[in-house]
FIVOMI-935695 format. One record per residue (C-alpha): residue number from 1; residue in one letter; x, y, z. Coordinates in pm, 1 decimal, padded with zeros to 6 digits. Example, Ala and Ser with C-alpha at 12.3 -4.5 7.8 and 13.67 -1.06 7.14 Angstrom:
// FIVOMI-935695
[1, "A", [01230.0, -00450.0, 00780.0]]
[2, "S", [01367.0, -00106.0, 00714.0]]
***
This chain:
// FIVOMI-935695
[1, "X", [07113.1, -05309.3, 02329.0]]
[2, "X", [07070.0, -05093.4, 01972.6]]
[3, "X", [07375.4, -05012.2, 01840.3]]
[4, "X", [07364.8, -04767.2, 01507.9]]
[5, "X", [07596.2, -04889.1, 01202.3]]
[6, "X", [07892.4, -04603.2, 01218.3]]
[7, "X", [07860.3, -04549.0, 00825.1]]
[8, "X", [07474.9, -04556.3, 00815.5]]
[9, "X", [07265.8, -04355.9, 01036.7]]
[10, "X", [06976.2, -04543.2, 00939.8]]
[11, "X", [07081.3, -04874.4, 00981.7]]
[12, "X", [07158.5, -05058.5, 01299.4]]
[13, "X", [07189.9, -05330.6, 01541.0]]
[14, "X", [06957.4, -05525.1, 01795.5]]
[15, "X", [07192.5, -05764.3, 01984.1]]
[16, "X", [07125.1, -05979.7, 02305.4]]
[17, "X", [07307.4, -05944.7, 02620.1]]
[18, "X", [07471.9, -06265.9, 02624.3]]
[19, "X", [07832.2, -06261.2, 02684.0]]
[20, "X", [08105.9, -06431.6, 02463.1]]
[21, "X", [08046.1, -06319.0, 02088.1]]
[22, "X", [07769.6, -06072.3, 02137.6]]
[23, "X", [07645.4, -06237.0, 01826.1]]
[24, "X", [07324.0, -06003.2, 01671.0]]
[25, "X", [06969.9, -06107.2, 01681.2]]
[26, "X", [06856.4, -05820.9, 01465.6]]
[27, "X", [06929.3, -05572.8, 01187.1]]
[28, "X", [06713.8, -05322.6, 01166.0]]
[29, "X", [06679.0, -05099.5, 00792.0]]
[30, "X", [06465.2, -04861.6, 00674.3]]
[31, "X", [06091.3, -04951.3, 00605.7]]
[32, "X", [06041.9, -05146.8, 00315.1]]
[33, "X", [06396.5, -05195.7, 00237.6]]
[34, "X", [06502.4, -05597.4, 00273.4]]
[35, "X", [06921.4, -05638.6, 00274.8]]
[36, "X", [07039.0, -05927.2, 00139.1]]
[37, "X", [07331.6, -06164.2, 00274.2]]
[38, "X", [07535.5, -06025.8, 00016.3]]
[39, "X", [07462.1, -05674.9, 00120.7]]
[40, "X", [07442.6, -05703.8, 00446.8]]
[41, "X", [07667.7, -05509.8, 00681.3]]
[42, "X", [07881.6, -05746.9, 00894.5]]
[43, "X", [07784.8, -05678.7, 01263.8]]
[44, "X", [08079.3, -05535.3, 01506.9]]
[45, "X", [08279.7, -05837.3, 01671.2]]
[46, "X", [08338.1, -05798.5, 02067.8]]
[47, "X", [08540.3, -06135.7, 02077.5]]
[48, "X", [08550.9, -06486.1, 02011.1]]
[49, "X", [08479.5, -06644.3, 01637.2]]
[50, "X", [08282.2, -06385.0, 01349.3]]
[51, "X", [07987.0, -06543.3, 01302.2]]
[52, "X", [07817.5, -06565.5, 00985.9]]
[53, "X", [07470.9, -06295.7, 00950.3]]
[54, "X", [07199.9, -06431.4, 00818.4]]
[55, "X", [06963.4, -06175.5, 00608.5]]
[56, "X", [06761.8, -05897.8, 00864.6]]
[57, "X", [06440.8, -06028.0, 00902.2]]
[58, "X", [06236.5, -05706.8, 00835.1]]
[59, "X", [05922.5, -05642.1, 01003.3]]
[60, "X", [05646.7, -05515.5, 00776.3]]
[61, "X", [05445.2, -05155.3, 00902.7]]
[62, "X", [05120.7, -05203.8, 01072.4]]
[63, "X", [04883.0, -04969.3, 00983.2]]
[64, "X", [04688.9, -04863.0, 01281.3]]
[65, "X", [04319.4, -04688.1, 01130.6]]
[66, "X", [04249.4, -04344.5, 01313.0]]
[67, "X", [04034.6, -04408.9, 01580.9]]
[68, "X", [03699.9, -04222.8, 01517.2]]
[69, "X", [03459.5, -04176.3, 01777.3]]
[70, "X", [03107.3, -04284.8, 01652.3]]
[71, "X", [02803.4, -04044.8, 01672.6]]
[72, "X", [02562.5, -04059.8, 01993.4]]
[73, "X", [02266.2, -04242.5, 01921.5]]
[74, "X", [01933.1, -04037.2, 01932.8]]
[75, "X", [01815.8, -04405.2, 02067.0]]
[76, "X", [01955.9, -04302.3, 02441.5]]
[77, "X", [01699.9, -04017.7, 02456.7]]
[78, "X", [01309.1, -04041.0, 02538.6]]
[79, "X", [01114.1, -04040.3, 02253.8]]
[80, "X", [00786.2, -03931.2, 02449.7]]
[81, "X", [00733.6, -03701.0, 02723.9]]
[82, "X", [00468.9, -03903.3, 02956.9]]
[83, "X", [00321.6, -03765.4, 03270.4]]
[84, "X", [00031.3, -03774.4, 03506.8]]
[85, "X", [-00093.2, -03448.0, 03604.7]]
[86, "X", [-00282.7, -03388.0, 03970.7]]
[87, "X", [-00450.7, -03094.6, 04191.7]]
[88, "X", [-00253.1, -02971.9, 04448.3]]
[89, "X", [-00590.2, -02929.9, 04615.8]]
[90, "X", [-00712.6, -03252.3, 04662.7]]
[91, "X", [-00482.7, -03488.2, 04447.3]]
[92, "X", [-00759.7, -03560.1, 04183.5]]
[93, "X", [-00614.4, -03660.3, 03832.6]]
[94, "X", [-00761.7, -03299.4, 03574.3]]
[95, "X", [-00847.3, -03400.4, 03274.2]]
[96, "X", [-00839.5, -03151.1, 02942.4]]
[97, "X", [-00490.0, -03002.1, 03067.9]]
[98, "X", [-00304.9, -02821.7, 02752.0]]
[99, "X", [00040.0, -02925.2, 02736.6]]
[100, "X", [00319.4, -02784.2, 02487.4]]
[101, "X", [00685.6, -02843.6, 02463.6]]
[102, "X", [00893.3, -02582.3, 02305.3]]
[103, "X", [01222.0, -02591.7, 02103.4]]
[104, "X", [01395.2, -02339.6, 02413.8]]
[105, "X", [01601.8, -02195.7, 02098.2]]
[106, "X", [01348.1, -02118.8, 01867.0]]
[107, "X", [01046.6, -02083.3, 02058.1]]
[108, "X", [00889.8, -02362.6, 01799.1]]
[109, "X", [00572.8, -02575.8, 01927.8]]
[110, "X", [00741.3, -02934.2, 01902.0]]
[111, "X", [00461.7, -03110.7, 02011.6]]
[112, "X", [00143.4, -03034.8, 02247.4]]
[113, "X", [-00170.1, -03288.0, 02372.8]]
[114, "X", [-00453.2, -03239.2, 02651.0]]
[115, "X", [-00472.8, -03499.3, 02951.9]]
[116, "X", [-00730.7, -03742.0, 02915.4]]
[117, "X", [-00955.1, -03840.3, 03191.9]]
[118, "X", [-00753.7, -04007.0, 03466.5]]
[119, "X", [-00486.2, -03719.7, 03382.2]]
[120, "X", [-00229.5, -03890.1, 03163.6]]
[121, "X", [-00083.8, -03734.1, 02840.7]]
[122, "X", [00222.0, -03861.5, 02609.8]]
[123, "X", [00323.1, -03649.5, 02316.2]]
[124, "X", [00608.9, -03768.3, 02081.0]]
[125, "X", [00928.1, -03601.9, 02038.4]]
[126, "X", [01097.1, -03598.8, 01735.2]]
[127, "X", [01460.8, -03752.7, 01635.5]]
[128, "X", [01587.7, -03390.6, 01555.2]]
[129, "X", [01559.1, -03255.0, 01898.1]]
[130, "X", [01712.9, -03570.3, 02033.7]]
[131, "X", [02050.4, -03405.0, 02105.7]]
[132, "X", [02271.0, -03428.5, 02397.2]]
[133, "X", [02235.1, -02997.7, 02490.9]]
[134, "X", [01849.7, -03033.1, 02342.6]]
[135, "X", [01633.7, -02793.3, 02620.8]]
[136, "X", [01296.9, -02728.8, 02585.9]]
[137, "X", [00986.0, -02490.9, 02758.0]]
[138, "X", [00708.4, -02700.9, 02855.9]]
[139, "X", [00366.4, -02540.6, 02906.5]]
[140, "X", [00127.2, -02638.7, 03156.6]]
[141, "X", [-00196.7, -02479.3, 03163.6]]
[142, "X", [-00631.2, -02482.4, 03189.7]]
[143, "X", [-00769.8, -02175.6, 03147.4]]
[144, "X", [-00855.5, -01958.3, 03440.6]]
[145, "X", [-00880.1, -02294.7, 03653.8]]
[146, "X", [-00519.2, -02326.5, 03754.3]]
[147, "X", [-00182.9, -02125.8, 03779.0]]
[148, "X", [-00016.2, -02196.6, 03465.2]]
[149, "X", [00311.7, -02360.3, 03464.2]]
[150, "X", [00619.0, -02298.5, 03272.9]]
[151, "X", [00940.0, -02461.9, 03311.9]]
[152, "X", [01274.9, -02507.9, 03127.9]]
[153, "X", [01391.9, -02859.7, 03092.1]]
[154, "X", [01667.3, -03071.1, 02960.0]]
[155, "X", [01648.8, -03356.1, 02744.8]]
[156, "X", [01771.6, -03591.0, 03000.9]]
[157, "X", [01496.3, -03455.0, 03269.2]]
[158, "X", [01240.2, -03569.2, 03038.5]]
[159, "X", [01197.7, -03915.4, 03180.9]]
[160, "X", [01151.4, -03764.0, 03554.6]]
[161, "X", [00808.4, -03645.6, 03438.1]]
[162, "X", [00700.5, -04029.4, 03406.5]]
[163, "X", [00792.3, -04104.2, 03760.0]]
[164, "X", [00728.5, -03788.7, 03939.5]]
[165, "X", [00393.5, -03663.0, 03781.6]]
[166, "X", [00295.2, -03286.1, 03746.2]]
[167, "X", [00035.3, -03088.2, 03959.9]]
[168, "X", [-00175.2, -02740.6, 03955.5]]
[169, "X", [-00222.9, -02528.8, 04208.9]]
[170, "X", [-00659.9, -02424.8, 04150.7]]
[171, "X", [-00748.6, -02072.2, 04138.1]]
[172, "X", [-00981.4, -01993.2, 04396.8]]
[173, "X", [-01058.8, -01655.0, 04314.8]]
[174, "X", [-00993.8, -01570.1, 04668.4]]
[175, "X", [-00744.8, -01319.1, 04735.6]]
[176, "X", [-00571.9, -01441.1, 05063.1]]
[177, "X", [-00650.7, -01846.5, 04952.6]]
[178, "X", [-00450.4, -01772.2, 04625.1]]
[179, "X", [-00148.6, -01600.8, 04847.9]]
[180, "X", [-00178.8, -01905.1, 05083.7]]
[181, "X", [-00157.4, -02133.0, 04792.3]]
[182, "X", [00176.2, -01982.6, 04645.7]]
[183, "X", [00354.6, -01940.5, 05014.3]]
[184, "X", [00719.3, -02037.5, 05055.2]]
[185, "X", [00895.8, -02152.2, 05310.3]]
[186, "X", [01242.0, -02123.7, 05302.8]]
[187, "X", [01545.8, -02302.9, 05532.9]]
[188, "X", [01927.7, -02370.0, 05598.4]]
[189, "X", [02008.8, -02747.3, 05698.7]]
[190, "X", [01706.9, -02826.3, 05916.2]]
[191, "X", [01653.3, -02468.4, 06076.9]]
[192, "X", [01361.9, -02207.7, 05917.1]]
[193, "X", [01520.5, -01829.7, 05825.8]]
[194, "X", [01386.7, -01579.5, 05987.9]]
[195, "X", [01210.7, -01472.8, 05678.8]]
[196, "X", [01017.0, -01842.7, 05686.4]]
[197, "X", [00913.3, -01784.1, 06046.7]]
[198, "X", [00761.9, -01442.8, 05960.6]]
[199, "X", [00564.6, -01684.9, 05671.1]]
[200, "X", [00444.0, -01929.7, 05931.6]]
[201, "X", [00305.6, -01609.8, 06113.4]]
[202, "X", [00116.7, -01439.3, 05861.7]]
[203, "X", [-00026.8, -01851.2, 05763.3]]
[204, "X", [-00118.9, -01904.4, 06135.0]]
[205, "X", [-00290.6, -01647.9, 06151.6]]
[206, "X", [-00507.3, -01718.3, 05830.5]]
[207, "X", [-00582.7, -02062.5, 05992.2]]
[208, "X", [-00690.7, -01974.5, 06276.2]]
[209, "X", [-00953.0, -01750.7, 06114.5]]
[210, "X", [-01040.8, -02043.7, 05874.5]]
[211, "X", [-00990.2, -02339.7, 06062.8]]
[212, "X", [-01213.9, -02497.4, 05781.8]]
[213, "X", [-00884.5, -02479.1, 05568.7]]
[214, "X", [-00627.3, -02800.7, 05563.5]]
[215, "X", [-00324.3, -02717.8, 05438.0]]
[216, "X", [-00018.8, -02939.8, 05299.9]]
[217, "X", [00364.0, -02811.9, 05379.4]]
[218, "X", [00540.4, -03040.8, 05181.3]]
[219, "X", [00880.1, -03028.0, 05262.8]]
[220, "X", [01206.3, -03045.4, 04958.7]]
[221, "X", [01577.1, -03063.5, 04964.4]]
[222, "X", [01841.1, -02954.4, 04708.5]]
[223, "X", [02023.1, -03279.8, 04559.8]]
[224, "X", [02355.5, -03305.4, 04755.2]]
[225, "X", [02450.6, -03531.4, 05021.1]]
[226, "X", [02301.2, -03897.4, 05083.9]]
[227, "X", [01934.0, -03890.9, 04912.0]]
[228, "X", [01778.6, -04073.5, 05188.4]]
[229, "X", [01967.7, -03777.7, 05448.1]]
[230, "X", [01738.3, -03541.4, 05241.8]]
[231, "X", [01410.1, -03738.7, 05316.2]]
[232, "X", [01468.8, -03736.1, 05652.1]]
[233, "X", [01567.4, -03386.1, 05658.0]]
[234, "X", [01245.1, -03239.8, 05425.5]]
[235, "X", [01030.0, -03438.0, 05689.8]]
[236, "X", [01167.1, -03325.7, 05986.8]]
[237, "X", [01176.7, -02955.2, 05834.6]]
[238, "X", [00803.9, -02972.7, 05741.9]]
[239, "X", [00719.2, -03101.3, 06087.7]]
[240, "X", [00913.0, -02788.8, 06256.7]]
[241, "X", [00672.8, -02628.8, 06077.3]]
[242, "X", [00409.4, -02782.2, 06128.3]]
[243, "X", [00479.9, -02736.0, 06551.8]]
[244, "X", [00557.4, -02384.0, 06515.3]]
[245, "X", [00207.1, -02291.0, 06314.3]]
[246, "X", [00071.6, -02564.1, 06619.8]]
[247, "X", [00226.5, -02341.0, 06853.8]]
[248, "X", [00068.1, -02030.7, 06741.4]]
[249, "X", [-00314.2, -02208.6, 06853.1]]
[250, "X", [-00320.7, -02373.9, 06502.7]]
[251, "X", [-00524.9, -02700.1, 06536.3]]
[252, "X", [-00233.5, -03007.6, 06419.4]]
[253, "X", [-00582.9, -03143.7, 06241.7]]
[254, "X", [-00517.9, -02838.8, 06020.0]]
[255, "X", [-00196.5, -02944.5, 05882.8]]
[256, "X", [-00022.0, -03216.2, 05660.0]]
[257, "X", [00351.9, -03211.7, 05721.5]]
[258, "X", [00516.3, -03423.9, 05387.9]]
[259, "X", [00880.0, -03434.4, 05302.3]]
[260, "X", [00990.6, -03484.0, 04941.8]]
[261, "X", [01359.3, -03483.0, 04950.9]]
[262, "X", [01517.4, -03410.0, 04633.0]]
[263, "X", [01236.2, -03552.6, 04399.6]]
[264, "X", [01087.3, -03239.5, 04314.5]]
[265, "X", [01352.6, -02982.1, 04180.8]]
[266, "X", [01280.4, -02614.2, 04109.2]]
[267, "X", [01550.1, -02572.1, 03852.4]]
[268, "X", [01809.9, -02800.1, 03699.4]]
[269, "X", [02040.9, -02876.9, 04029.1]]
[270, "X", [02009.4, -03211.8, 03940.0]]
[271, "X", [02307.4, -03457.5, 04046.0]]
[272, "X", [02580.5, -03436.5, 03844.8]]
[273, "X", [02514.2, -03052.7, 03765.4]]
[274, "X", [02715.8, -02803.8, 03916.1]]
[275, "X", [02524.2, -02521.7, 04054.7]]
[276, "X", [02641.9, -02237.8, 04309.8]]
[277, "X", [02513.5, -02219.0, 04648.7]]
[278, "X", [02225.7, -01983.5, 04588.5]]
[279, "X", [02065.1, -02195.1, 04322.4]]
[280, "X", [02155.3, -02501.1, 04567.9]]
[281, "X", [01928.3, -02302.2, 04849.8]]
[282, "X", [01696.5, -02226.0, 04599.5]]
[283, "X", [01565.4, -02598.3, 04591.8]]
[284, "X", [01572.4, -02599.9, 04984.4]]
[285, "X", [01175.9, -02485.1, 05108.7]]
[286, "X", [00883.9, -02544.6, 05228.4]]
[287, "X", [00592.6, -02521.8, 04993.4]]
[288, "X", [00243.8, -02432.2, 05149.0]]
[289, "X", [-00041.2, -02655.5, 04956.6]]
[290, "X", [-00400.7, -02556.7, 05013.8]]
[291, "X", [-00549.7, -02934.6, 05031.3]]
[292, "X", [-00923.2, -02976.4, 05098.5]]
[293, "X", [-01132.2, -02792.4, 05324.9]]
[294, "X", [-01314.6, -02939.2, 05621.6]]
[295, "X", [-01717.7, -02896.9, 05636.4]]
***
């Protein structure tokens, strides 16, 4: 036990719990203060012989150095945003796409290329906007060829362009084949709203005017639940789909049901991000892809 010395509040006594003597083990003094035997105080006696005390044996201070947390290392970020960009029409790479990525803050051009022939592009980004809250605006665009895209992205969403690819929608010039092309079908769990049924109407009945028209519902989850759950479920959804329009005399030679899951998010719901029910729902749809047209 520690026992304080009754004439020095500083000073006391470590002793063991043997019985007999209770001789001390330790005398404990203020830091960087060594007692001599002569100066020593003589420990309490609880019985037996007083022993002699030997000189405290005084413990130098450790110093322990502040623990500092070292900076992130711009080395964990992608350095290039790499991407392969394809027609929704027909899957062909375009070549001579315009790509820019924007500092979201400032508005500031960071970096910008054109795809080359089989569709690829890689433009650098530099060490300053390699930052853990770093967003940028990347702009997707040719001409009057395709519907421009814009989209906001994080710096750790960069490397999902490298495995998921980009893709235009073509302008046909054609009133209803432009509405067709930009057609939404939304759900909740595995069952179409009743606005997406009122969709599948207005599209069946285009198709069955233009049964020369093939058309793509490719089918995408929000990213919650088991990932592999979702590709099951953005099938299955697309193929409900895909019956109903098939139900409404639409030839099943006229339609491509694909599910995506949660590879293709339409904002940043990502795992790991929390996001409110609405912008959850937001990622859950049906996208209607014009995709080739039969002679």
């Amino acid at each position: 036990g520690y026992v304080l010395d009754p004439k020095d509040k500083f000073r006391g006594f470590l002793s063991s719990n043997r019985g007999g003597s209770g001789d001390v083990v330790f005398s404990i003094a203020p830091k960087g203060e060594v007692k001599s035997e002569e100066s020593a105080v003589s420990p309490p006696v609880f019985g037996g012989e007083e022993k002699k005390v030997e000189a405290p044996v005084v413990i130098p201070a450790v110093s322990v150095p502040a623990v500092v947390t070292p900076p992130v290392s711009s080395i964990i970020y992608p350095s290039v945003f790499t991407t392969n960009i394809t027609s929704t029409f027909n899957g062909n790479a375009i070549e001579g796409v315009e790509v820019e990525i924007r500092d979201l803050v400032s508005g500031l051009v960071i970096g910008k290329s054109k795809t080359d022939a089989k569709g690829n592009i890689s433009i650098q980004i530099p060490d300053k906007y390699k930052t853990e809250k770093q967003e940028f605006e990347i702009v997707v665009s040719k001409g009057t060829e395709f519907t421009a895209k814009r989209m906001i992205v994080g710096i750790q969403e960069i490397e999902d362009f490298k495995s998921n690819g980009l893709t235009l929608t073509p302008i046909f010039n054609d009133v209803v084949l432009d509405e067709i092309s930009n057609m939404v079908i939304p759900y909740r769990g595995d069952v179409i709203t009743e606005e997406g049924l009122a969709t599948l109407d207005k599209l069946a009945g285009f198709l069955q005017k233009n049964p020369h028209v093939v058309i793509k519902l490719n089918g995408h989850t929000e990213a919650r639940g088991n990932m592999y759950n979702n590709l099951d479920i953005s099938q299955n959804v697309s193929e409900k789909a895909e019956a109903y329009l098939v139900s409404k005399g639409v030839s099943d030679g006229n339609v491509i049901p694909r599910g995506y899951g949660e590879r293709y998010l339409k904002n940043k719901c990502k795992r790991g991000v929390y996001c409110d029910d609405n912008q959850q729902l937001a990622n859950r749809r049906v996208e209607v892809v014009v995709w080739r047209f039969n002679k």
